[in-house]
N, C-alpha and C positions, 0 to 999 in steps of 0.2 A: 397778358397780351400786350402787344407794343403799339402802340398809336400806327394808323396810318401813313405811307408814306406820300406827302403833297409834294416833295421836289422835284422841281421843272416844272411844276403847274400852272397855268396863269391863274390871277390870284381869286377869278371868279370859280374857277373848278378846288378852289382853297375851301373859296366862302361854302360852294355846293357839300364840301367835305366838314364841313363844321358847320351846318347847319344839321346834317345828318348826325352828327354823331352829339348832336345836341340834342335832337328830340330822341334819340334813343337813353340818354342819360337821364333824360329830367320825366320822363312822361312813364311812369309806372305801370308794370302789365305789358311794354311794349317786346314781343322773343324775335321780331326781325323786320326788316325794313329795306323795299326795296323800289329803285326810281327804274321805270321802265319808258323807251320812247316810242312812239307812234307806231313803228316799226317792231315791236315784240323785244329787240335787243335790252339786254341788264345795261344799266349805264351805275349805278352806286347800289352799294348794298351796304349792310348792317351785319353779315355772314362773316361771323370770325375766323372760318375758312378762306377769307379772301382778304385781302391788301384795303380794302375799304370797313376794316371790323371794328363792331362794337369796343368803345377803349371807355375807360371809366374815369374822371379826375378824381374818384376818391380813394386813390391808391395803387391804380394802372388792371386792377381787375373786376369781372363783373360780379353784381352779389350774388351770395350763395345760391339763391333760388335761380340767379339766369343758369349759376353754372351746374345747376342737377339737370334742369332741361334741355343743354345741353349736351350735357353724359347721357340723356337718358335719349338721345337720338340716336335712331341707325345708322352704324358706317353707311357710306355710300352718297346718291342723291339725294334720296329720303328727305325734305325739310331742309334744303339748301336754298342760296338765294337764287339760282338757274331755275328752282321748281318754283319758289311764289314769283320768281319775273313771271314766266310760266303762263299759273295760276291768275296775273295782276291783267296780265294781255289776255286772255281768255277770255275773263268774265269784264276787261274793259271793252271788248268786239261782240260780247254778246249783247252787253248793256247798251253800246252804241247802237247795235241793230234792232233792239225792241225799244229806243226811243223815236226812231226814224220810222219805226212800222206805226209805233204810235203817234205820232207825231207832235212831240212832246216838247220839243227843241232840246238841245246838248244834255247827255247826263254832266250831275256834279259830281254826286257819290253813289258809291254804292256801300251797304258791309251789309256781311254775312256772319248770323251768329249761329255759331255751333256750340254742343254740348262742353267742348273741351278747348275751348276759345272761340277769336273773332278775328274775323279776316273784315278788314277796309281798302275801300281803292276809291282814289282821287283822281279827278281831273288836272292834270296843268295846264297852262294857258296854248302852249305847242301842241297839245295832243299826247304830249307825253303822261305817264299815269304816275299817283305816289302808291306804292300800295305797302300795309300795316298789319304782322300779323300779330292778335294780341292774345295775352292768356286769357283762360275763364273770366279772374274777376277784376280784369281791366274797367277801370271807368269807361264807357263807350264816349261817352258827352266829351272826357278830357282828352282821350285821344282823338273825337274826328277835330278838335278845337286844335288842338296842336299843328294835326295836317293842314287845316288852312291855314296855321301862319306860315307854315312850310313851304306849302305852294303859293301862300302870296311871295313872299321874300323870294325864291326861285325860278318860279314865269317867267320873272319877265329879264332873267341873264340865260335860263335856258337856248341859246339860240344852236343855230345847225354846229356852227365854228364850237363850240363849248358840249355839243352831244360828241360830235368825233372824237373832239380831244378825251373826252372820259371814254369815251370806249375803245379807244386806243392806249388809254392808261389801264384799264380794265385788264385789256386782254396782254398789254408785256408783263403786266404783273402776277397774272394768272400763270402764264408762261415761265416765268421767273422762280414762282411757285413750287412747279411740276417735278422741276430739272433736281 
């Protein structure tokens, strides 16, 4: 796979791009990663299907275990970063709503562990969400540790000017893509 392309970027949608593909590299267990805004929209994904993909420095490809779990996904939607943004904005508007019925003040995190992995979602400081889907025997501990360095270092350059710009980089390159 070939690294992402950051040209024309300003150099905070750089940083947002290499911090992503940092904690995908370094945090073991991690099979995708995706930054969604307040609004449901994908703004950076981990989806090798897309121009924001997993790249590895130890040789430009992922290890063998990412890449069975990846052959081993359905053509299609299926387990795309479109389905955990998805996935990330659902259960961030559910969990928003039963803190407010609770009255509990802001969620931080949420995960969900399932039989066959675990799904995590973060709060950012915007309103925007990090969310993590990890394999079965992910460390839980090292991955939600990681997402908040993630969303510390990200908060607070997240701003409206820097959500456009990556979703406007998102979608010519999706387009780009296609053709």
């Amino acid at each position: 796979m070939t690294a992402p392309s950051t040209f024309g970027l300003s150099s905070e949608a750089r940083n947002l791009h290499w911090l992503l593909t940092n904690l995908v590299e370094e945090v073991p267990g991690i099979q995708s990663v995706a930054v969604v805004s307040s609004d449901g929209l994908l703004l950076l994904s981990s989806d090798p299907g897309l121009p924001h993909a997993r790249t590895s420095s130890r040789g430009g490809t992922p290890t063998d275990a990412a890449r069975q779990v990846q052959e081993a996904k359905p053509a299609g939607p299926r387990g795309s970063a479109a389905d955990l943004a998805t996935i990330v904005s659902g259960i961030g508007s559910l969990t928003i709503g039963a803190a407010k019925l609770m009255d509990s003040g802001p969620v931080k995190h949420t995960m969900v562990a399932m039989e066959e992995g675990s799904l995590f979602v973060m709060s950012i400081s915007d309103g925007s969400l990090l969310g993590v889907h990890g394999s079965a025997d992910c460390d839980m501990s090292v991955v939600a540790y990681h997402m908040a360095l993630f969303v510390g270092r990200a908060g607070h350059v997240l701003t409206p000017e820097l959500r456009s710009e990556l979703r406007q980089s998102l979608e010519t390159a999706t387009a780009g893509s296609t053709r």
